[in-house]
N, C-alpha and C positions, 0 to 999 in steps of 0.2 A: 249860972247860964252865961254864955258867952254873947257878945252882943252881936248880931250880921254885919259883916263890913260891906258895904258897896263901891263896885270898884269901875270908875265911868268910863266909856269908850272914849267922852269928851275929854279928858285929860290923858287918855292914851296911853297910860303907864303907874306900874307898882310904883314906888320908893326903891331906890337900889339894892337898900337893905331887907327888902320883905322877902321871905322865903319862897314866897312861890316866883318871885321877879323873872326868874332865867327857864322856866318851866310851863311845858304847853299842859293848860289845863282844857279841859273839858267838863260839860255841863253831867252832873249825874244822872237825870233822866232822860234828853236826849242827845246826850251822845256829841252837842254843836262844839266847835271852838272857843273857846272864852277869851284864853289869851296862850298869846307865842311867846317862845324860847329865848325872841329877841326884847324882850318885854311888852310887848305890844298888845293892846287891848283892843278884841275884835269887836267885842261888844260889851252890853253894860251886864258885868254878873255881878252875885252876890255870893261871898263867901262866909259860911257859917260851919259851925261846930261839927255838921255832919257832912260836909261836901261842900262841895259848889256848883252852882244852878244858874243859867239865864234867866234875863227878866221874866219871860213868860213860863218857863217851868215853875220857877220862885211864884209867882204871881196864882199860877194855878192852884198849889198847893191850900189854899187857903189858910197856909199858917200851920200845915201839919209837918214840914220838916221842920219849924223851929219847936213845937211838941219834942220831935225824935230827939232833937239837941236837949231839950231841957233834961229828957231820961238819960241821957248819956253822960252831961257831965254835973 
């Protein structure tokens, strides 16, 4: 199982080298901004094995996307 990385809008930014850094992510259930192109973090998400989620989708779930991730890898 991979472990959820949390990625803070208070520090505003990937690592240079993290792959998603140059890439607009968005939340997989709804649909919000996470972070831009230019690295910039709109808000606080969480990236895990199955996608990536804002606080309050992540939060919702009661732990059932980190479930999906366990089946997946």
């Amino acid at each position: 199982m991979k472990e959820p990385l949390i990625h803070s809008h208070i520090t505003d930014g990937l690592p240079s080298n993290h792959k998603l850094a140059n890439e607009f992510i968005y939340c997989k259930i709804c649909n919000s901004m996470l972070h831009a192109d230019n690295n910039e973090c709109m808000q606080t998400w969480i990236e895990s094995g199955t996608g990536n989620y804002c606080l309050k989708c992540f939060s919702r779930s009661k732990g059932a996307v980190l479930e999906i991730s366990d089946a997946i890898e």
